[in-house]
C-alpha positions as CSV (number, residue, x, y, z in Angstrom):
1,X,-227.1,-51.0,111.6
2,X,-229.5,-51.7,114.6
3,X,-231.0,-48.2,113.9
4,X,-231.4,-48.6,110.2
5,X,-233.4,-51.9,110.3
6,X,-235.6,-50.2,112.9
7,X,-235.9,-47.0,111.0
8,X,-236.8,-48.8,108.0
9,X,-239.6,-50.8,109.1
10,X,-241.3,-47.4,110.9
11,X,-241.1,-46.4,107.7
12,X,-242.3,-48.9,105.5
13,X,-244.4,-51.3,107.9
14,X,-247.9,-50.4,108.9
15,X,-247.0,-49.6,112.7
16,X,-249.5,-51.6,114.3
17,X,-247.1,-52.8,117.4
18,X,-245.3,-51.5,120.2
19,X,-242.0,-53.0,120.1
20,X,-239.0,-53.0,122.3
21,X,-235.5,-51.5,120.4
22,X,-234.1,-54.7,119.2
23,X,-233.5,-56.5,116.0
24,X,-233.0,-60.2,116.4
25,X,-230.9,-62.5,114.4
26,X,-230.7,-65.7,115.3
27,X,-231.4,-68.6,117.9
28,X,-229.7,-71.6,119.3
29,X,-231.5,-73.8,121.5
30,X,-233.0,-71.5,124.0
31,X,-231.1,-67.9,123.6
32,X,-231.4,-65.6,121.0
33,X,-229.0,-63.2,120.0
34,X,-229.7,-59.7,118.3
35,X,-227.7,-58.2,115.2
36,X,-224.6,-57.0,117.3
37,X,-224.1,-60.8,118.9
38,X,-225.6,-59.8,121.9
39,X,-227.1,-63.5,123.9
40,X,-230.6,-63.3,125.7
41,X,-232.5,-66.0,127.4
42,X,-235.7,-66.6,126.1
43,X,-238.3,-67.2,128.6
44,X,-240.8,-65.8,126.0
45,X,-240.5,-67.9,123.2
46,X,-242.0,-65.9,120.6
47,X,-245.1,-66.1,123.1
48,X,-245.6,-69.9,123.6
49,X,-244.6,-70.9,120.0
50,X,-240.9,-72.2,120.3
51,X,-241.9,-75.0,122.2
52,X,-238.7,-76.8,121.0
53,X,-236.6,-74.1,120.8
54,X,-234.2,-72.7,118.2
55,X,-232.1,-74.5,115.5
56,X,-234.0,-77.8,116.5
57,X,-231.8,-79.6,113.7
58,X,-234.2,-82.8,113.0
59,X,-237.1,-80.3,112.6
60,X,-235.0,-77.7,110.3
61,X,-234.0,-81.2,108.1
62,X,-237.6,-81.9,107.5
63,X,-238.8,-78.8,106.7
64,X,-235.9,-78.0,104.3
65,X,-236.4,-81.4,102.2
66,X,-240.1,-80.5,102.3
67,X,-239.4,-77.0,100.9
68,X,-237.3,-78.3,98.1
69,X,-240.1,-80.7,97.2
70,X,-243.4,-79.0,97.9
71,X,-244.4,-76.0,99.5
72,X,-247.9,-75.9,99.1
73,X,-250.8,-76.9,96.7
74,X,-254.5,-76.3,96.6
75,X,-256.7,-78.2,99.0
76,X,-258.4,-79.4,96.1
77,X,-256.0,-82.0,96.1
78,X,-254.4,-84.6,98.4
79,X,-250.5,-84.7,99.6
80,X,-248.5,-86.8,101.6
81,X,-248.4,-84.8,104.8
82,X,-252.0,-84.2,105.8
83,X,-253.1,-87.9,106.5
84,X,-250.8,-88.2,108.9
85,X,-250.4,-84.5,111.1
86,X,-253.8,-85.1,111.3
87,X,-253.5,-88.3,112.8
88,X,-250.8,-87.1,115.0
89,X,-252.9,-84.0,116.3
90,X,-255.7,-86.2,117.2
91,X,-254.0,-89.0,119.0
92,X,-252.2,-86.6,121.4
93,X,-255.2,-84.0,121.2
94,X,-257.6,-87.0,122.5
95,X,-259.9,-85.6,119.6
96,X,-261.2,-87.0,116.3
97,X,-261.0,-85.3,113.6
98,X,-259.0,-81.8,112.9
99,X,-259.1,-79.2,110.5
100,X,-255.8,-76.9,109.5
101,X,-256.2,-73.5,109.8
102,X,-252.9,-70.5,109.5
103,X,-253.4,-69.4,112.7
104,X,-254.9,-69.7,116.3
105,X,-257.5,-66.7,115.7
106,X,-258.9,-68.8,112.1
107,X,-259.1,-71.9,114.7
108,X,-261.2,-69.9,117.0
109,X,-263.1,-68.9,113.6
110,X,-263.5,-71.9,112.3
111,X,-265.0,-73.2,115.9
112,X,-267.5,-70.8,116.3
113,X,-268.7,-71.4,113.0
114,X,-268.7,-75.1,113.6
115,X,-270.9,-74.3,116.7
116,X,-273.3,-72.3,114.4
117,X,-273.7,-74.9,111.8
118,X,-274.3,-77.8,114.8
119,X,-277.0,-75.6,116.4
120,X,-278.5,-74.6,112.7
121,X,-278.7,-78.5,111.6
122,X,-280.5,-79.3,114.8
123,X,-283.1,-76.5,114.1
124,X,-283.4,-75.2,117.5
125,X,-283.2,-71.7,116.9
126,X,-279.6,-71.3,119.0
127,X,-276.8,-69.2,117.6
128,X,-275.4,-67.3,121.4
129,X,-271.9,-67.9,122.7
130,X,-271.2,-67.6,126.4
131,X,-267.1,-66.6,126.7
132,X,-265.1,-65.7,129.5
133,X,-264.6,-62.2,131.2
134,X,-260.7,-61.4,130.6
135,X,-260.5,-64.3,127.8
136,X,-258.7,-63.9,124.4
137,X,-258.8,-65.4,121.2
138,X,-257.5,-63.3,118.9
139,X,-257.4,-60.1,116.8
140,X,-260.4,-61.1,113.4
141,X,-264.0,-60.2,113.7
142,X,-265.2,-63.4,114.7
143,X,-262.3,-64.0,117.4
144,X,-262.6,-60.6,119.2
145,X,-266.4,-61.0,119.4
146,X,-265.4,-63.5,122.1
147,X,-262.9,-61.7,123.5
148,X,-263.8,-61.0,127.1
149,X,-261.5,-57.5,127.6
150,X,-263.8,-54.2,126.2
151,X,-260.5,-52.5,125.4
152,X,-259.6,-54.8,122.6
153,X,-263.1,-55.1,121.4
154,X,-265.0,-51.1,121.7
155,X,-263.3,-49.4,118.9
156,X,-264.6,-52.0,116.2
157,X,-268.1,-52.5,117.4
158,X,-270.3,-53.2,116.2
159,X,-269.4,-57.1,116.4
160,X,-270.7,-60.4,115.9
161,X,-274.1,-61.1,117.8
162,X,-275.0,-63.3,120.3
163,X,-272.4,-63.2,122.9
164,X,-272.5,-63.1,126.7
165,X,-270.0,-63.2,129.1
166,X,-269.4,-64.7,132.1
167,X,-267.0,-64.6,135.2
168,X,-264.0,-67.0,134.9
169,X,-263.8,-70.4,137.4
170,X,-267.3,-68.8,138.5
171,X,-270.2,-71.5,137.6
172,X,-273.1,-69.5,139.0
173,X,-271.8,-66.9,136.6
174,X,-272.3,-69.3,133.2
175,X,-275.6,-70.7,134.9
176,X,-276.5,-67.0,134.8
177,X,-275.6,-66.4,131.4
178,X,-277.4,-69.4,129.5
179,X,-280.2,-69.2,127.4
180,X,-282.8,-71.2,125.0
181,X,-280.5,-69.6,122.4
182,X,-277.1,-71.0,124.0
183,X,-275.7,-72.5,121.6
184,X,-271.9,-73.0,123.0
185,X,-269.5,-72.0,125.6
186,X,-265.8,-71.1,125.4
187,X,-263.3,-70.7,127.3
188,X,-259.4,-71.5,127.9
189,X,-258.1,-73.7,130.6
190,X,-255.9,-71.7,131.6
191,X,-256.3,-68.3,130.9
192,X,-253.1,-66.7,129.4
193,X,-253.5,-63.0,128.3
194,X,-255.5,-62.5,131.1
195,X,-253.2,-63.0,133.7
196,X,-252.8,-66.5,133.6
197,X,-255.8,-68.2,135.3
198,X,-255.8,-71.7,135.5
199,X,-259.7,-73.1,135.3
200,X,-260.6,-74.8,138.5
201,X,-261.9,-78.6,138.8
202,X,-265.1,-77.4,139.6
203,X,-265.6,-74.9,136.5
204,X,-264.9,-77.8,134.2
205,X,-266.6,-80.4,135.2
206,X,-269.9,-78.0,135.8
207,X,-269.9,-76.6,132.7
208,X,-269.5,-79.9,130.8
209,X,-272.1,-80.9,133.1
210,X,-274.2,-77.9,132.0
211,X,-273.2,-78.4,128.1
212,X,-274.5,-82.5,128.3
213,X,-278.2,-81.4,130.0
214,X,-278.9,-78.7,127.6
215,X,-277.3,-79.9,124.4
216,X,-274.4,-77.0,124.2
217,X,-271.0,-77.3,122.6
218,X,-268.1,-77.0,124.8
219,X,-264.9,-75.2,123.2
220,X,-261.3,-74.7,124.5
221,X,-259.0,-72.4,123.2
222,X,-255.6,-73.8,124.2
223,X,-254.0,-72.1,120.9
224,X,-251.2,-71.0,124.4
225,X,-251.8,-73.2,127.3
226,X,-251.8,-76.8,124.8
227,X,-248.8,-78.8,123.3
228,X,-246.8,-79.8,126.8
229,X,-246.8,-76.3,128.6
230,X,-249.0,-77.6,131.5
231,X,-247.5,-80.9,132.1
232,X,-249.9,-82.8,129.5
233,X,-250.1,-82.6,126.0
234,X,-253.2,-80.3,126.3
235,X,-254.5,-78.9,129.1
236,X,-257.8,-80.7,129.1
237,X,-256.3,-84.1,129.6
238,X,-255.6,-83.1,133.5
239,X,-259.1,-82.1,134.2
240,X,-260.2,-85.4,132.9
241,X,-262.9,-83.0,130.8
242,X,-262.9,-83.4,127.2
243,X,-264.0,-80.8,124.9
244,X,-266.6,-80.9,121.9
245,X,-264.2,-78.6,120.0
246,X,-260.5,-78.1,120.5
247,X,-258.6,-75.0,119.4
248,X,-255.0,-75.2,119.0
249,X,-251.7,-73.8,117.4
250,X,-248.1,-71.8,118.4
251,X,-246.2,-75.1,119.8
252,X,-247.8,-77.3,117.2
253,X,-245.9,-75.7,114.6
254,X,-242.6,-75.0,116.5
255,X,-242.5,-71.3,114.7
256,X,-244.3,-72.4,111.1
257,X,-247.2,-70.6,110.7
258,X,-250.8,-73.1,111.4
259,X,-253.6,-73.3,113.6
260,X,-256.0,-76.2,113.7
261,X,-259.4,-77.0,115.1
262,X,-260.7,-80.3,116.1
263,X,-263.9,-82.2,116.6
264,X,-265.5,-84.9,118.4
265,X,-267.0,-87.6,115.9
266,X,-270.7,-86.2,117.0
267,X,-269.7,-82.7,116.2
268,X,-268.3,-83.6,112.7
269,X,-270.9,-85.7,111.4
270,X,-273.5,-82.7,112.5
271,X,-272.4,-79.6,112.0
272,X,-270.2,-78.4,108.8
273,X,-270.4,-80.1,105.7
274,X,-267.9,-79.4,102.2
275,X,-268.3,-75.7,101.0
276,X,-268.8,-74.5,104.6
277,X,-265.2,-73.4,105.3
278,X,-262.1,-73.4,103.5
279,X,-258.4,-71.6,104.0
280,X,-256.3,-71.2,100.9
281,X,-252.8,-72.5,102.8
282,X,-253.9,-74.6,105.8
283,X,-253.0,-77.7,105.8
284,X,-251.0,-77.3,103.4
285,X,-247.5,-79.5,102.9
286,X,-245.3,-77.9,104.0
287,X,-247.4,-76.5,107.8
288,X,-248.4,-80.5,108.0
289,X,-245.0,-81.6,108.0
290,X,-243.8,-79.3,110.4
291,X,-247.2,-80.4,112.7
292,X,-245.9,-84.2,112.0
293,X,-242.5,-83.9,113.0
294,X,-242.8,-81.6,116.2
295,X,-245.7,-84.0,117.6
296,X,-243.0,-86.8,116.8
297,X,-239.8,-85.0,118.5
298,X,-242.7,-84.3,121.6
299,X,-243.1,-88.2,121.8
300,X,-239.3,-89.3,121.1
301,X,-237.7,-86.5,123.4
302,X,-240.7,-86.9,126.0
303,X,-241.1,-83.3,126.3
304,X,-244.2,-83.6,128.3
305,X,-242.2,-85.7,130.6
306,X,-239.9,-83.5,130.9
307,X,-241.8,-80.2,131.4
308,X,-243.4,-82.4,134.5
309,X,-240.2,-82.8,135.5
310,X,-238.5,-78.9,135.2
311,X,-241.5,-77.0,135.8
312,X,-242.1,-77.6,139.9
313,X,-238.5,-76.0,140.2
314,X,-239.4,-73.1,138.1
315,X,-242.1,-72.5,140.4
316,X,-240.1,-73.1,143.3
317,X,-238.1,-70.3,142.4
318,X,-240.9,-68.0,141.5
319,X,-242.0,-68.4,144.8
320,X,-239.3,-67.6,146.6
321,X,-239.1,-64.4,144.5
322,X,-242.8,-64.2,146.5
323,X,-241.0,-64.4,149.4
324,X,-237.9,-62.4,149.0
325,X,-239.0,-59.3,147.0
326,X,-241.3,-56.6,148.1
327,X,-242.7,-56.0,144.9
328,X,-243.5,-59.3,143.6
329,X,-247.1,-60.0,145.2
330,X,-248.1,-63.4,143.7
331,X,-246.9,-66.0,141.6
332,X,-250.1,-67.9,139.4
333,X,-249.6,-70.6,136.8
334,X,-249.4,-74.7,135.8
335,X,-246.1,-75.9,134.4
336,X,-244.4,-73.8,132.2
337,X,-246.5,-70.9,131.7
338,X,-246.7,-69.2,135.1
339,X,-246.8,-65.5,136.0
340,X,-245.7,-63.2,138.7
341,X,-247.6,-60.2,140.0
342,X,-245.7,-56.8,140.6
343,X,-245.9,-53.7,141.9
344,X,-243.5,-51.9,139.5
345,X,-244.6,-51.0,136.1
346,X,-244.3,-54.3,134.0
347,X,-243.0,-52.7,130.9
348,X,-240.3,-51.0,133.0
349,X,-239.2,-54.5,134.1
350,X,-239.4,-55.9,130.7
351,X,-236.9,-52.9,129.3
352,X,-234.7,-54.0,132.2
353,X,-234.2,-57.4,131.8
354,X,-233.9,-57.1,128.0
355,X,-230.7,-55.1,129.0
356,X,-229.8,-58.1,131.7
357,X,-230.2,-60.1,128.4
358,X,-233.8,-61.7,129.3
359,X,-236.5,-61.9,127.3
360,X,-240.1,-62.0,129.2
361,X,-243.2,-60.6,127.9
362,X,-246.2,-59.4,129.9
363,X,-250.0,-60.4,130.7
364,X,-252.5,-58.3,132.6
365,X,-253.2,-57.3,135.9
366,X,-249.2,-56.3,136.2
367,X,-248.3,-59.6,135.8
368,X,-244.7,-60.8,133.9
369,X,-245.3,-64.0,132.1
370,X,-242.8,-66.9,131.8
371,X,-243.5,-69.0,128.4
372,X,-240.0,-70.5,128.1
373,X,-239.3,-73.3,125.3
374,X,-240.5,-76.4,126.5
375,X,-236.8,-77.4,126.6
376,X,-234.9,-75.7,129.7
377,X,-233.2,-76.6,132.5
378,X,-232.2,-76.1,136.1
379,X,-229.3,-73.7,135.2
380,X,-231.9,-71.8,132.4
381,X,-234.1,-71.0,135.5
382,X,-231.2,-70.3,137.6
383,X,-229.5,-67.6,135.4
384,X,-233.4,-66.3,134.8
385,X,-234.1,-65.8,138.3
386,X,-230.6,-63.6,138.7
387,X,-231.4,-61.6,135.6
388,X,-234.9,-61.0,136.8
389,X,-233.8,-60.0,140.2
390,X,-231.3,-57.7,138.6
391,X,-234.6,-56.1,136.7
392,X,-236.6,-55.8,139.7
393,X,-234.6,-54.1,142.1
């Protein structure tokens, strides 16, 4: 049975990924299990999405009563959902106003845009984007412009204009990069697909420095690092550096399909305007209810709380792996999405630890990421750090 669902999508899908030999089924709170029953611990979680896990029954409630009322309508009309995810995203995003979008690569579309239109209403002539060196933001036109690894951007070049890039948590390296046609400069937190990189102090504060003297947008992707997996609700709140434009979506959704982007009041009432952007299903009802009730199982379980709480044992135990094992080098990372470095090939481990019944994914540089729902415990780390040690020997 396995083999025939694989088979069949070969055939049928456009084969566009690399996937492992396994055909899932189900979830229940953090394990999934494939079509012959087998259990795995997730320490993936469909790559930073489940922040809440699987079968969350509140959330599954809501969104079934919303499906049996109203799936989705045209945004040229109100509903009852919108109004207040909105207002829920902005309170624990510290920003103003939001936008919905389907995805995390349309929020890094609809921010540069936003960026374009601020710099084109002031006149000034400004259109560049500085991004980081070994950034992502996605897989559209607009996103992998920005994208600071050549591999994922040569064969599809020629690309958007405008863009420089510069060396991550390296100031001198911006400084370097601006021009009188700088218009805005992007960059994640925490740097995920690039071998998770957490941004220094010092990077964030001098490049909002640098955006305030010369009238440049600052941008953060935290479509991975934001909702609770670095110990605050986004990633920006424990620099103390607020954003001009926020990207955001995977945990905000819990596994439903949106994206957002938000603004600062400044940015809103100066850059886009009606008719400048538009998505067929964002925002729609039922995305924005399952935005409302994940930001409101966040507050009432204190996630954030608890990822503070769980996430200095699971580095704890990371570095002891450091310690024990020969061929991990280096552990890297803030909260609950950290990342080992090893010497062995990572797909190699990945293969083995599916077989242990573990589920990690990887980043580069050799390094095996650790995005586990927001939700585990003492005994999930513990029974991840045997299966692990099991894959790397």
């Amino acid at each position: 049975m396995v083999n025939k669902k694989i088979q069949e999508e070969e055939q049928q899908l456009f084969q566009l990924y690399n996937r492992f030999p396994l055909v899932l089924d189900h979830g229940e709170g953090v394990y999934l299990y494939d079509t012959g029953g087998k259990k795995y611990l997730d320490f993936a979680a469909g790559i930073a999405v489940m922040s809440l896990g699987y079968q969350n029954k509140e959330l599954e409630e809501s969104l079934t009563e919303q499906i049996k009322k109203l799936c989705h309508t045209s945004n040229l009309f109100y509903h009852e959902n919108g109004g207040a995810a909105a207002e829920a995203l902005n309170r624990v995003s510290g920003m103003d106003h939001v936008f919905f979008t389907n995805s995390g690569t349309e929020a890094i579309e609809g921010a540069l845009k936003t960026a374009r239109k601020y710099a084109a209403l002031k006149g000034n002539g400004r259109f560049e984007i500085i991004a980081m060196e070994d950034s992502f933001h996605g897989r559209s036109m607009g996103a992998l412009s920005v994208t600071g690894t050549a591999a994922y951007r040569e064969s599809f070049e020629p690309l958007i204009p405008g863009v420089r890039f510069a060396r991550f948590n390296d100031l001198d390296s911006v400084k370097a990069n601006i021009t009188d046609k700088t218009c805005a400069i992007l960059l994640e937190p925490l740097q995920g697909e690039g071998g998770i990189h957490p941004a220094t102090q010092e990077f964030m504060e001098g490049i909002r420095a640098l955006c305030d003297e010369q009238d440049i947008l600052m941008i953060y992707d935290e479509i991975q690092c934001g909702m609770g997996r670095t110990g605050s609700m986004f990633a920006w709140q424990e620099y103390g550096v607020r954003p001009d434009i926020l990207t955001m979506a995977k945990a905000i959704g819990n596994g439903i399909p949106v994206g957002a982007f938000a603004v600062t009041e400044q940015v809103a009432a100066h850059s886009m305007k009606p008719g400048d952007h538009g998505t067929t299903y964002g925002g729609n009802p039922l995305a924005c209810m399952a935005v409302k009730k994940v930001v409101e199982i966040f507050e009432k379980e204190k996630i954030v709380e608890h990822v503070r709480k769980i996430a200095p044992y699971l580095t704890k135990r990371l570095d002891e792996l450091v310690e024990e094992m020969d061929c991990v080098t280096e552990r890297r990372g803030k909260g609950l999405i950290q990342g080992i470095v090893v010497k062995k090939p990572a797909g190699e481990v990945i293969n083995r630890a599916i077989e242990e019944g573990l589920l990690i994914i990887s980043a580069k540089g050799n390094v095996l990421r650790f995005v586990p729902p927001l939700i585990i415990e003492k005994e999930h780390i513990d029974e991840m750090i045997e299966k692990l040690k099991r894959a790397l020997l």
